[in-house]
C-alpha positions as CSV (number, residue, x, y, z in Angstrom):
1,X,-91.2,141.5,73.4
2,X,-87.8,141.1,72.1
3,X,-85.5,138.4,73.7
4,X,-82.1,140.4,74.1
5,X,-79.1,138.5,73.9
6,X,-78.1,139.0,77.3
7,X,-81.4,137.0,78.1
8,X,-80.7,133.9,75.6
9,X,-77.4,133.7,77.5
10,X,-78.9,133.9,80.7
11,X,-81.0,131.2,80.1
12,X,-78.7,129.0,78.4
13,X,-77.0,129.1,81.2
14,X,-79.5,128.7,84.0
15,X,-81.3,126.2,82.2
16,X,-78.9,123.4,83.8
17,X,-79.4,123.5,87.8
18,X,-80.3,120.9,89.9
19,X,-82.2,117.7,88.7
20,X,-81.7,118.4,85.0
21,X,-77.5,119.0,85.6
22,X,-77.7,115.6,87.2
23,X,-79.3,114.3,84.4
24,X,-76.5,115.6,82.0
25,X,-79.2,117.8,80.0
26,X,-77.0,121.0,78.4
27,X,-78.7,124.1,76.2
28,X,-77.9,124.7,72.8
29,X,-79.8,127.1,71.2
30,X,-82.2,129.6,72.3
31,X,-84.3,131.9,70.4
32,X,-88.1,133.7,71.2
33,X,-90.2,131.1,71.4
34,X,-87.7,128.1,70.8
35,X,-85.1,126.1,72.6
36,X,-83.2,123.1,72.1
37,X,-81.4,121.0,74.4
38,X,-79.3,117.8,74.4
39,X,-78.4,114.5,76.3
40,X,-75.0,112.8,76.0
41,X,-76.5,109.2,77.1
42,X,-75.1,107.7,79.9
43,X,-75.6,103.9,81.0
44,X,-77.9,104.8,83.8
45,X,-80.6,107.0,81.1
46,X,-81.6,103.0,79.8
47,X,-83.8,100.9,81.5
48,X,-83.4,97.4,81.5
49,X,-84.1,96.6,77.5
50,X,-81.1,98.9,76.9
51,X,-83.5,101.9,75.3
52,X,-83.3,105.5,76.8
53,X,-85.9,105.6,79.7
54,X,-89.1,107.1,79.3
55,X,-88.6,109.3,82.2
56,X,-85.5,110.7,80.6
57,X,-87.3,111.5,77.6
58,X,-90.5,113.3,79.5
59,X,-88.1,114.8,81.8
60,X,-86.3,116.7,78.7
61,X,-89.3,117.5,76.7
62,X,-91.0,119.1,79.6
63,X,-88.0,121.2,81.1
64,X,-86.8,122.2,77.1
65,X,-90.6,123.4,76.3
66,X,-90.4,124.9,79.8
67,X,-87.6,127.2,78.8
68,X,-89.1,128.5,75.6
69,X,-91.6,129.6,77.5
70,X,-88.9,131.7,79.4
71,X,-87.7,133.2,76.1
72,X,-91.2,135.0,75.7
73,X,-92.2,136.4,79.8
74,X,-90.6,139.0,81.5
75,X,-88.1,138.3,84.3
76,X,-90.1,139.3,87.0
77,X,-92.0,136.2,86.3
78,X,-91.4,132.1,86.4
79,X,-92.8,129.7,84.4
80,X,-94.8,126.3,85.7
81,X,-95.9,123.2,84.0
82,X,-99.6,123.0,84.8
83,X,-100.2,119.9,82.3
84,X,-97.9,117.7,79.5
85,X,-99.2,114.5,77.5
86,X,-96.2,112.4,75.4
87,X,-96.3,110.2,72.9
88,X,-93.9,108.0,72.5
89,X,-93.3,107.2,69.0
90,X,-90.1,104.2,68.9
91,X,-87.6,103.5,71.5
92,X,-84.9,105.4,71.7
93,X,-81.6,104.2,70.8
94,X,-78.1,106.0,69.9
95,X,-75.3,107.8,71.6
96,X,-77.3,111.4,72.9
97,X,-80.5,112.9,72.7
98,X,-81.9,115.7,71.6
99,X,-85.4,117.9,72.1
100,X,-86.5,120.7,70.0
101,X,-89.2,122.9,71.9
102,X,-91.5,125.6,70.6
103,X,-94.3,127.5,71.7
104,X,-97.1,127.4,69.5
105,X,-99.6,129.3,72.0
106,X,-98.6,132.5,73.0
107,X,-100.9,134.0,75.9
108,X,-100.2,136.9,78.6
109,X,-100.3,133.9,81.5
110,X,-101.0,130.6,79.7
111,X,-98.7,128.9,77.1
112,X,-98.6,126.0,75.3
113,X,-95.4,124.5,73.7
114,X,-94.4,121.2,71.1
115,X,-91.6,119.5,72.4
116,X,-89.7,116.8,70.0
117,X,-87.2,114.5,71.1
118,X,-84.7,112.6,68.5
119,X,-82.4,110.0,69.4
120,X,-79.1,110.1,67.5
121,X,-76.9,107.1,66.1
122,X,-74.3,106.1,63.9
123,X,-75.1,108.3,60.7
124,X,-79.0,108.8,61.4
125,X,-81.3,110.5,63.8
126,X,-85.1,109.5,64.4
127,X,-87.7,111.3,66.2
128,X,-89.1,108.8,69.1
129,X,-91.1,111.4,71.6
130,X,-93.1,114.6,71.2
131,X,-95.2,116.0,74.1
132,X,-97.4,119.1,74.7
133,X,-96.7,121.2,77.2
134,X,-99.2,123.8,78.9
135,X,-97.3,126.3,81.1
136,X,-98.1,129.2,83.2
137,X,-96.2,132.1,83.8
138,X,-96.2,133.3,87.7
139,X,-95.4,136.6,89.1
140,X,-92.0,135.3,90.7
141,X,-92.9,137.3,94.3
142,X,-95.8,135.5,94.4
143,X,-94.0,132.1,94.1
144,X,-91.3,133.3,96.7
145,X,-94.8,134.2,99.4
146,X,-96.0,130.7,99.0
147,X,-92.8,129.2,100.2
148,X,-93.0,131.6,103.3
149,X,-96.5,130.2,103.8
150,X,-95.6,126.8,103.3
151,X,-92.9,127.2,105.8
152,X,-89.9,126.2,103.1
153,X,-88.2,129.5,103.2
154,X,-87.2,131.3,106.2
């Protein structure tokens, strides 16, 4: 399946909603099978040693490998973390952030994607997370019936 332009732009632009546009995280390149995201860092991302909180870091490798999972289904479909494991490799230090995500596992419902986060600084950038990401893509109808069932959707 080809990922049409119209769909990179899509998704560049939906990938910042909700949780993730409070946390300041912003698209910037989307191809099949790859996305990459970034983090201006704001005073409240540290935690109280002054490095970018873990949470941050998770947070962004999980919702960037999430989206190049989008680049590869269908639009009738949605996609679902179902498992991630991090490592994190050095604190993260610098001005922004910034996560490179790609799948490396294909399937017709399963997929599993390499996130990388880099923090960037004066004149140098070092890698200091990179997580793997298992996702699931879900008929989108079937995720709208659960939330009837559940009672969140009228």
């Amino acid at each position: 399946m080809e990922l049409s332009k119209e769909r990179a732009e899509f998704l560049a632009r939906d990938f910042s909603r909700g949780f993730i546009a409070y946390c300041g995280f912003a698209a910037d390149e989307v191809k099949r099978g790859y996305f990459r995201s970034s983090l201006r860092l704001r005073p409240e991302h540290r935690q109280q040693d002054g490095f970018v909180h873990a949470g941050v870091m998770a947070a962004m490798a999980d919702h960037t490998a999430g989206y190049a999972g989008f680049t590869l289904i269908d639009e009738e479909h949605q996609i679902l973390t179902i498992e991630f494991k991090i490592n994190f490799l050095r604190p993260a230090q610098g001005d922004s952030l910034c996560c490179q995500s790609r799948v490396i596992r294909e399937g017709r419902q399963l997929l599993v994607a390499e996130s990388e986060v880099f923090a960037t600084g004066e004149h140098e950038e070092k890698e200091t997370a990179r997580a793997l990401v298992t996702l699931m893509a879900v008929p989108g109808a079937k995720l709208s019936a659960g939330d009837q069932v559940l009672g969140l959707r009228e």
